[in-house]
C-alpha positions in Angstrom: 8.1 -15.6 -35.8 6.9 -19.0 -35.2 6.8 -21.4 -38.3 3.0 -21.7 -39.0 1.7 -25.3 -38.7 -0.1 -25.9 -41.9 -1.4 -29.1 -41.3 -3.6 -27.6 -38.3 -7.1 -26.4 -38.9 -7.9 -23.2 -37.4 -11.6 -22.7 -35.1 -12.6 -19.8 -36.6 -14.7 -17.2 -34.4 -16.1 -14.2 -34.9 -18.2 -11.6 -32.6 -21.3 -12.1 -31.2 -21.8 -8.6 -31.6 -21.7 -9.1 -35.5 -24.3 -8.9 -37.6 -23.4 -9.3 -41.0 -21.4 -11.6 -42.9 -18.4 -8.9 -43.3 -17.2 -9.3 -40.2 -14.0 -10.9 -39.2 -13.1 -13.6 -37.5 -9.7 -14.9 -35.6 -8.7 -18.1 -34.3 -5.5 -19.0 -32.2 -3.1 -20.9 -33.6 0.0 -21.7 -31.6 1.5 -18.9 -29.2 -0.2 -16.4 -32.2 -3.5 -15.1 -33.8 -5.0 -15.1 -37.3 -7.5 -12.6 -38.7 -9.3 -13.2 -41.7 -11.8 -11.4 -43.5 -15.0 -12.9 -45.3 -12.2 -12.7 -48.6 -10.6 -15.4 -46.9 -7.3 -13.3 -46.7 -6.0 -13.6 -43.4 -2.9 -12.1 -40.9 -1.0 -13.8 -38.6 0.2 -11.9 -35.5 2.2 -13.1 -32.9 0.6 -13.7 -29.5 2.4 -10.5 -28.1 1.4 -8.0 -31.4 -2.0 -9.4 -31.0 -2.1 -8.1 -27.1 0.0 -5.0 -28.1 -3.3 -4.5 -30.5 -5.9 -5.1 -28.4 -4.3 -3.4 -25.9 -4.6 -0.2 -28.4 -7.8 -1.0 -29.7 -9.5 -0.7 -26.1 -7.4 2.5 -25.5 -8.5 4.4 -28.2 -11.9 2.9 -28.0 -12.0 2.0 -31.7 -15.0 1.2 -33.3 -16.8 0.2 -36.5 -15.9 2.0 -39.6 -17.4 1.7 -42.6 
């Protein structure tokens, strides 16, 4: 993995589709992706997990669970 640059601040985004303050929100950084929750803690994923992910996530047609 990439050695993250610390000294960069991430442009957090988040969904239009949210409507609450408990969403999350990504931001690219580098060749990967963070996630963070409203917490603050966040993931880092490589650019190719990320796609491997998303790819998944549209698949399976996940959706909101709560």
């Amino acid at each position: 993995m990439e050695a993250v640059d610390r000294g960069r601040r991430p442009e957090w985004r988040k969904s239009r589709r949210c409507d609450t303050a408990a969403c999350l929100e990504v931001a690219s950084v580098g060749g990967g992706v963070w996630v963070r929750d409203a917490a603050g803690a966040v993931l880092i994923f490589s650019g190719e997990a990320w796609r491997v992910f998303l790819t998944e996530a549209r698949r399976r047609k996940l959706t909101k669970v709560c």
